[in-house]
C-alpha positions as CSV (number, residue, x, y, z in Angstrom):
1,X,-111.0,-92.2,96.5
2,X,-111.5,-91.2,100.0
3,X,-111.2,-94.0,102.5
4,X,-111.5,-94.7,106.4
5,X,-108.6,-96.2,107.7
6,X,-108.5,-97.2,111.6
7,X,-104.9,-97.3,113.5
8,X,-104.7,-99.2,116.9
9,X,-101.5,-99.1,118.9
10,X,-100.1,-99.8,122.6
11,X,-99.3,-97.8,125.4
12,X,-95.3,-97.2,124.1
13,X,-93.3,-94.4,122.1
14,X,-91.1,-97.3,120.2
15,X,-94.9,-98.4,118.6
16,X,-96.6,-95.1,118.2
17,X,-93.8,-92.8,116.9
18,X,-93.2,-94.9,113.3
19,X,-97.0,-94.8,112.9
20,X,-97.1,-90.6,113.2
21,X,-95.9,-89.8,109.7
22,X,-97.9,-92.7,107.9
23,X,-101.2,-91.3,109.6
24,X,-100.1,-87.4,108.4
25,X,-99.1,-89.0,104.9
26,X,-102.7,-91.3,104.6
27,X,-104.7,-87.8,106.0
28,X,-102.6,-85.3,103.6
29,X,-104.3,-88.2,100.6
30,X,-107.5,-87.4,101.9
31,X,-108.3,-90.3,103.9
32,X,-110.4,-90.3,107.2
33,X,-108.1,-91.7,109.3
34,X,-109.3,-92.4,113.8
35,X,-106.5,-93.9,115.9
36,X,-107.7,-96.3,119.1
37,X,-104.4,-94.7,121.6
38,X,-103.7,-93.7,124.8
39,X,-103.8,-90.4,126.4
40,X,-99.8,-89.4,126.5
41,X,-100.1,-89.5,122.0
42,X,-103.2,-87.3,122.0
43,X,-101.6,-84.4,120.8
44,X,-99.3,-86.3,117.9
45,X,-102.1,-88.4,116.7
46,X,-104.2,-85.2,116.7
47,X,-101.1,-83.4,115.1
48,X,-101.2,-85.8,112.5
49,X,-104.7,-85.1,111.7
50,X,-106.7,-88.0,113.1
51,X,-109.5,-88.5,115.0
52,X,-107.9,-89.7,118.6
53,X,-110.0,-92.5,121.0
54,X,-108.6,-92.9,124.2
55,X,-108.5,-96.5,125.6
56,X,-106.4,-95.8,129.1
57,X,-109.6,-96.5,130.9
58,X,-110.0,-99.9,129.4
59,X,-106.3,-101.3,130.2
60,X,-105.7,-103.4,133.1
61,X,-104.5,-102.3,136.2
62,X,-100.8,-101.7,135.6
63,X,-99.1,-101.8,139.6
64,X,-95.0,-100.9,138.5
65,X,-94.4,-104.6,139.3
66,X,-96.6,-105.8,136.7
67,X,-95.4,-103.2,134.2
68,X,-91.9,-104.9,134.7
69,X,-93.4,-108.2,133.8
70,X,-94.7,-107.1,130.4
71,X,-92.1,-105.5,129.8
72,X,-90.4,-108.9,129.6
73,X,-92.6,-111.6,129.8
74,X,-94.5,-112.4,126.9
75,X,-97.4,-114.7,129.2
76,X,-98.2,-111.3,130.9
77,X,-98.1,-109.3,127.7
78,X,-100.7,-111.8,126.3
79,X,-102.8,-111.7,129.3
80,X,-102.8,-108.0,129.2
81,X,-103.7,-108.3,125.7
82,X,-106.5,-110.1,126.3
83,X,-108.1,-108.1,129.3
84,X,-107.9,-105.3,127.1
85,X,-109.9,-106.8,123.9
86,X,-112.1,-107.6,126.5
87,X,-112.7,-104.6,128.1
88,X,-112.8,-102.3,124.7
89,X,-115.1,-105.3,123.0
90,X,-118.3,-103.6,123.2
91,X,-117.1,-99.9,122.9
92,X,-114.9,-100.5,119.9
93,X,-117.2,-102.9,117.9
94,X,-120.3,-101.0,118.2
95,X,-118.0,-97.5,116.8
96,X,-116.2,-100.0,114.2
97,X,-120.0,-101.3,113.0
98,X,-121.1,-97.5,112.5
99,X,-117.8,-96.1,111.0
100,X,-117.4,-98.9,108.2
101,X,-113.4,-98.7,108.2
102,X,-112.3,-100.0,105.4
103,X,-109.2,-101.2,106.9
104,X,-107.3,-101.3,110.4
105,X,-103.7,-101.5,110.7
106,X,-102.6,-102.8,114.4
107,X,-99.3,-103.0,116.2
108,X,-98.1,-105.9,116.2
109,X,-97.8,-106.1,119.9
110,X,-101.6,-104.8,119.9
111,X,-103.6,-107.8,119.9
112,X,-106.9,-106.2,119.9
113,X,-106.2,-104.7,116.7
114,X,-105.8,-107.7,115.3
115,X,-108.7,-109.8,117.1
116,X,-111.8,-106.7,116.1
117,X,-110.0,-106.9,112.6
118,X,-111.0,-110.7,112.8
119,X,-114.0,-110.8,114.2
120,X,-115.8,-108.0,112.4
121,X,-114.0,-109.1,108.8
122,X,-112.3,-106.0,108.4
123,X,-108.8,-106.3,105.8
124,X,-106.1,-105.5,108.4
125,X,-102.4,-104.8,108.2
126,X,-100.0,-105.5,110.9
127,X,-97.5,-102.9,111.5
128,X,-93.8,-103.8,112.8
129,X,-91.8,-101.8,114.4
130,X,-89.4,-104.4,115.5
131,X,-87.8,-106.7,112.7
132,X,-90.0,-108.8,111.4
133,X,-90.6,-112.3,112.8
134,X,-91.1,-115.6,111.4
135,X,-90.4,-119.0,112.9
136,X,-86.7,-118.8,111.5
137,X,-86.0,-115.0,112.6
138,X,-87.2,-116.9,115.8
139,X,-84.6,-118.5,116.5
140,X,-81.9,-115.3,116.6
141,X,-84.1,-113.9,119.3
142,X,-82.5,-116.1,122.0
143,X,-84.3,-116.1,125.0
144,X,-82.7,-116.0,128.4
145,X,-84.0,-119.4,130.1
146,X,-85.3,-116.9,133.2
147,X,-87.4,-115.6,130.4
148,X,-88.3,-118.9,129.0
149,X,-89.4,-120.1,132.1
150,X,-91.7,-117.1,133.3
151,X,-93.6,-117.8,129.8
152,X,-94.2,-121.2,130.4
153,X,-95.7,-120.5,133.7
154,X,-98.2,-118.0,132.4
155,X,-99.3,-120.7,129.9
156,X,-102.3,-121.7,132.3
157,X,-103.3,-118.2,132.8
158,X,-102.9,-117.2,128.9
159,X,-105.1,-120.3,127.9
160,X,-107.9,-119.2,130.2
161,X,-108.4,-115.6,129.0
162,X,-108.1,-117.6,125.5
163,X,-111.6,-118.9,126.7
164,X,-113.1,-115.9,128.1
165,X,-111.8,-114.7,124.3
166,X,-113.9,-117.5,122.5
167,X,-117.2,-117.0,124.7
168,X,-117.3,-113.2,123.0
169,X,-117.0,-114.6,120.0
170,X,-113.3,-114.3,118.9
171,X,-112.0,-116.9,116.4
172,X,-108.7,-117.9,118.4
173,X,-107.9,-121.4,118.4
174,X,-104.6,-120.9,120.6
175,X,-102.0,-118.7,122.0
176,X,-99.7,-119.3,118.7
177,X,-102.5,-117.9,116.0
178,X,-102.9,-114.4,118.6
179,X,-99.6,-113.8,117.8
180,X,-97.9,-115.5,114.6
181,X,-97.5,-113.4,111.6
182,X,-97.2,-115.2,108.1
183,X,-96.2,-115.4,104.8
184,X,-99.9,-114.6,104.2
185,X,-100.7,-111.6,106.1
186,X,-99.7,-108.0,104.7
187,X,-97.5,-106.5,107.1
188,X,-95.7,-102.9,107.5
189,X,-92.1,-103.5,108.4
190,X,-90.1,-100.4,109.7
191,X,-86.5,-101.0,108.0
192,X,-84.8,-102.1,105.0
193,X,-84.9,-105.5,103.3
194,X,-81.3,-104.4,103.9
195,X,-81.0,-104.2,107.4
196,X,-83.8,-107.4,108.3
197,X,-82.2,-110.9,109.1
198,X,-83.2,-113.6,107.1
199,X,-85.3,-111.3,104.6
200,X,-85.7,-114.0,101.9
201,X,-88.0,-116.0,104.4
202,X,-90.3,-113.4,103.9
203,X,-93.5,-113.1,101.3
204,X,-93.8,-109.7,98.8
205,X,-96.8,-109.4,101.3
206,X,-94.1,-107.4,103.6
207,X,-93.3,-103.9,102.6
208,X,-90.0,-102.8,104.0
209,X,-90.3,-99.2,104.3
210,X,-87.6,-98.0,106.3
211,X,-87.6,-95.9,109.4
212,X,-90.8,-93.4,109.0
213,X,-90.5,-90.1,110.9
214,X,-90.2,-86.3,109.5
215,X,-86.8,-84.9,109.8
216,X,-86.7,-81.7,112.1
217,X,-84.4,-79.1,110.9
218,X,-81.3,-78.1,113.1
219,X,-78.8,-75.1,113.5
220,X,-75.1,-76.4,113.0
221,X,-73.3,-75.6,116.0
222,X,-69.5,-75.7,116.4
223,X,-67.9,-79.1,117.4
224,X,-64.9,-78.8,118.5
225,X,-64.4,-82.2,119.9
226,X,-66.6,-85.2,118.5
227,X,-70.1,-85.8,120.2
228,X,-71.0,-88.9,122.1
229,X,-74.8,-89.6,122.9
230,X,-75.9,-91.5,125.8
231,X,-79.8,-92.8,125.9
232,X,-81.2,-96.4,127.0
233,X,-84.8,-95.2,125.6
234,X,-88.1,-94.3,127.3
235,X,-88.6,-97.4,129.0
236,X,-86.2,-99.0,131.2
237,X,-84.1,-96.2,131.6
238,X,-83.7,-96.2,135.2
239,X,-80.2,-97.1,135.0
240,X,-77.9,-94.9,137.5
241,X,-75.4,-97.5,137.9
242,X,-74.5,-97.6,133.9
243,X,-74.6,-93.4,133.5
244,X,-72.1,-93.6,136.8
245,X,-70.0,-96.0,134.9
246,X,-70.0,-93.8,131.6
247,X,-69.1,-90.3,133.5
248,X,-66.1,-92.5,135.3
249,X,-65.1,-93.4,131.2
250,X,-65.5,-90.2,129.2
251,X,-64.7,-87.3,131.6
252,X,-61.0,-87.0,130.4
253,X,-61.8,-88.1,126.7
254,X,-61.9,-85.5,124.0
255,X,-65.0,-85.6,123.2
256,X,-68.6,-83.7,124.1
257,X,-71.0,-86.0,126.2
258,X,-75.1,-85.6,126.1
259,X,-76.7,-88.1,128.5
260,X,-80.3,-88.0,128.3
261,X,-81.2,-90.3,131.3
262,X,-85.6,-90.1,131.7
263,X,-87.6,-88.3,134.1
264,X,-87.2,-90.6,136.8
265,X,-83.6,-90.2,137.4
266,X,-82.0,-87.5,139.7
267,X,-79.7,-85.6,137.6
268,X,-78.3,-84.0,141.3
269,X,-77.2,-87.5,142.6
270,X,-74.6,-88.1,140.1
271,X,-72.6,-85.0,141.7
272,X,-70.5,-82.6,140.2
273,X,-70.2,-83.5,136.3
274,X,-67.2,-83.2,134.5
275,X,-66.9,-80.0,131.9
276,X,-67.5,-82.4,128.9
277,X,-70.7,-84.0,130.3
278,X,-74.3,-82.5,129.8
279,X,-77.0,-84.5,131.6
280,X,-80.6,-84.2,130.7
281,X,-83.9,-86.1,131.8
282,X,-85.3,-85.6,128.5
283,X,-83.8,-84.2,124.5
284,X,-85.2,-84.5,121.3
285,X,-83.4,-87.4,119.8
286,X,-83.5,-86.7,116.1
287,X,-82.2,-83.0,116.4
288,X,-78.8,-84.8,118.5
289,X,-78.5,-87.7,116.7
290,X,-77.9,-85.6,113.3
291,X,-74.8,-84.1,115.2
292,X,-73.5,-87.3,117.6
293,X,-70.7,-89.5,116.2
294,X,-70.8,-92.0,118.5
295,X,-74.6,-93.6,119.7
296,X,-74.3,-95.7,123.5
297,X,-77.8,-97.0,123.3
298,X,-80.1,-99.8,124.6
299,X,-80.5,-101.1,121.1
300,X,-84.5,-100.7,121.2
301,X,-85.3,-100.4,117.1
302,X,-86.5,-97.3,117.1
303,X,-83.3,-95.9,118.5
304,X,-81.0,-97.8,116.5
305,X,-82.9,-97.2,113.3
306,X,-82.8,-93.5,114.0
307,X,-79.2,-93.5,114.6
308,X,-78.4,-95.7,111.6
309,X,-80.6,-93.2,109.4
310,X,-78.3,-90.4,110.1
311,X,-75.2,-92.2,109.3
312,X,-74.4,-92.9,112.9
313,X,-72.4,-96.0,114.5
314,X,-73.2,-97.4,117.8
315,X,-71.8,-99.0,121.1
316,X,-74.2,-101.5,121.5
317,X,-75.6,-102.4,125.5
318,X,-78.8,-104.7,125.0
319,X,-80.9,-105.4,127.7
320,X,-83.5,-108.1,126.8
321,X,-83.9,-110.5,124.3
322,X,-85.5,-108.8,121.4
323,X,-82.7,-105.7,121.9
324,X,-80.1,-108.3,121.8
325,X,-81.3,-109.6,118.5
326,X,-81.1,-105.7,116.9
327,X,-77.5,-105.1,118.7
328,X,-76.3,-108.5,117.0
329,X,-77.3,-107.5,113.6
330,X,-75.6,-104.2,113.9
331,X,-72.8,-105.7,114.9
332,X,-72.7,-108.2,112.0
333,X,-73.0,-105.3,109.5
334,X,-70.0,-103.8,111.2
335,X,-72.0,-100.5,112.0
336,X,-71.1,-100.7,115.9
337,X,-69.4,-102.7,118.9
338,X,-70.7,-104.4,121.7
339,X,-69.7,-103.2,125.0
340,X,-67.9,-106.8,126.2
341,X,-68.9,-105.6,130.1
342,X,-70.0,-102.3,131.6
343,X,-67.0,-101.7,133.2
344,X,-65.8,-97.8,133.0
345,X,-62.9,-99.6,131.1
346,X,-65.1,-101.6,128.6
347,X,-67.1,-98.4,127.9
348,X,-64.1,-96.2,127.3
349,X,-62.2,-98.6,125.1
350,X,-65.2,-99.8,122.6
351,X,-65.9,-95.8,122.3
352,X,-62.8,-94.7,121.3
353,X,-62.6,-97.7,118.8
354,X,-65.8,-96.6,117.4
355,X,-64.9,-93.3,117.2
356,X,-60.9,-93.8,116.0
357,X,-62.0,-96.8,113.0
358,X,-63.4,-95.3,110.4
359,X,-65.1,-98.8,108.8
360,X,-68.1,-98.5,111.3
361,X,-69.3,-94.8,110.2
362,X,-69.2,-95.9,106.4
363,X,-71.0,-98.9,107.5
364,X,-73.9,-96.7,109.1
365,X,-73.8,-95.0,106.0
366,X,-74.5,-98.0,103.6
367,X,-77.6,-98.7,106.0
368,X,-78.2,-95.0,106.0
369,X,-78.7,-94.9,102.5
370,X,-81.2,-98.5,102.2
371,X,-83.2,-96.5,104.8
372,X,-83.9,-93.4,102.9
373,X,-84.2,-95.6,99.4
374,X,-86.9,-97.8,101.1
375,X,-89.7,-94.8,100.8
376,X,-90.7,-94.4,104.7
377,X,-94.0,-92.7,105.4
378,X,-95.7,-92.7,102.1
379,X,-94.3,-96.2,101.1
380,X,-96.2,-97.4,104.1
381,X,-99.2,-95.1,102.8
382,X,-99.1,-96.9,99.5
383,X,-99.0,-100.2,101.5
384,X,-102.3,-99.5,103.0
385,X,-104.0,-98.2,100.4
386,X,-103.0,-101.3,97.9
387,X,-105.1,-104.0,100.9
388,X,-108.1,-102.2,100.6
389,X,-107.9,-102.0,97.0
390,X,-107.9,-105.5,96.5
């Protein structure tokens, strides 16, 4: 039976990418499948096979400073949240009322998914591309108290827009019900019961999938010393003190060096490179990661699940809370190693122990293996089409 299915999504690779193959798997079951996105994923969603809806001229102003906050401040994530629902409100419900989805699946960073799912009584599914969260994998995300703080004073702000919220008719009794998940919501998770903390917390109305993206096909080349990857993802990867520091570490190591280092960073500034270094603004991850043996990432999920798909162990370098909660359950399973500082020294020794102990590679390969058994893209596609069956 031919349904409609409606995605929603923010403004961020980490979010959108896992969602790509599920709308390409939903549209190749003959589904009728529109995605609420932003300009910069036309072309995947289209790709894919859905109907794209741009909603860049219903965000809120984003100046760089109040990008940084939203990045890492959940009070101006919320706020931003909430402008948006406002501003889409009209558009979006009067499209929704015609189309008759017959089910939306929202990020779950994407509030406005969540609140039209509400308010026009449409079955929704959240989709998580982080681990999933509960009030006990709460507590593993520990927040830095400058972190803390900045949430508690957007707490006025949030519960105003909470208002504005109520007077077009949103059901939203607080800033907790916006964004709590429960045991009672069905929910897309984007790794392995495996590889979640805590996963016995969680209902059977989570479906672990594993890491969803389509597998691009590479030409072996010739390694004749071991690869190391560098990336800290697409967001905050302007970052020239830490690429300095890793040059300074690996240029007389045996080993090959790609550096992908985003578009904003002047590849010219860091000088001459050593002979083992190549430096790029931008690669495609999934064709390097299939040949690295050593990953020195940021820790975002997407990266790391990527990494641990193909097997591959990490040196781990959070940089916020919710990276720091990933990094530590890597480390737990043994599958990489915290950089202790990012000294050239710290960074040199954790690679080479990485690369020299054999323990951590068979470690990304148990992972490995609960990712490819948990079904990806079409157990996600089953997901979705078992809610609006009920």
């Amino acid at each position: 039976m031919m349904s409609k299915i409606v995605f929603f999504s923010i403004p961020a690779y980490g979010h959108t990418n896992p969602t790509i193959a599920v709308v390409d798997e939903l549209v190749k079951r003959g589904h009728e499948v529109w995605y609420y996105s932003f300009y910069e994923f036309q072309e995947k969603i289209e790709n894919a096979g859905a109907k794209f809806i741009p909603c860049d001229d219903y965000l809120p102003e984003l100046t760089p400073k109040i990008e940084k906050k939203v990045g890492k401040n959940f009070a101006a994530l919320i706020e931003m949240g909430a402008d948006t629902t406002i501003n889409l409100d009209q558009k979006v419900c009067e499209e929704l009322k015609e189309f008759k989805p017959d089910c939306i699946v929202s990020d779950s960073i994407c509030i406005w998914g969540k609140l039209f799912a509400i308010k026009l009584d449409i079955p929704y599914i959240y989709s998580t591309t982080t681990f999933a969260m509960n009030k006990y994998t709460a507590k593993l995300m520990k927040q830095s108290l400058k972190e803390m703080f900045l949430m508690i004073l957007g707490f006025p702000r949030v519960n105003k827009k909470i208002r504005l919220l109520q007077e077009k008719g949103y059901k939203v009794k607080n800033l907790i019900s916006i964004i709590q998940n429960d045991n009672y919501t069905d929910t897309i998770v984007y790794t392995s019961k495996e590889f979640q903390p805590m996963v016995e917390t969680f209902s059977d109305r989570y479906a672990f999938v594993g890491p969803s993206f389509s597998v691009p096909e590479i030409e072996g080349i010739e390694k004749k010393y071991p690869l190391v990857y560098i990336s800290l993802g697409t967001v905050l990867n302007q970052n020239k003190d830490f690429y300095q520091k890793c040059i300074e570490a690996l240029a007389d190591v045996d080993c090959q060096v790609i550096m992908s280092v985003g578009e904003k960073t002047d590849i010219s500034s860091f000088g001459k490179l050593p002979d083992n270094f190549k430096v790029y603004h931008k690669v495609e991850q999934l064709k390097v990661l299939q040949q690295t043996d050593v990953f020195i990432t940021h820790c975002g999920m997407n990266s790391i699940n990527e990494s641990l798909y193909f097997g591959v162990p990490c040196v781990l370098f959070p940089l916020h809370s919710e990276e720091t909660m990933v990094a530590n359950r890597v480390a737990e399973l043994n599958a990489g190693k915290r950089l202790k500082s990012d000294t050239p020294r710290s960074i040199r020794e954790v690679v080479l122990q990485v690369l020299n102990d054999i323990s951590y590679k068979r470690n990304a390969e148990i992972i490995s293996k609960s990712f490819k058994k948990a079904g990806g893209a079409s157990a996600a596609a089953k997901k979705i089409e078992s809610v609006y069956n009920k």
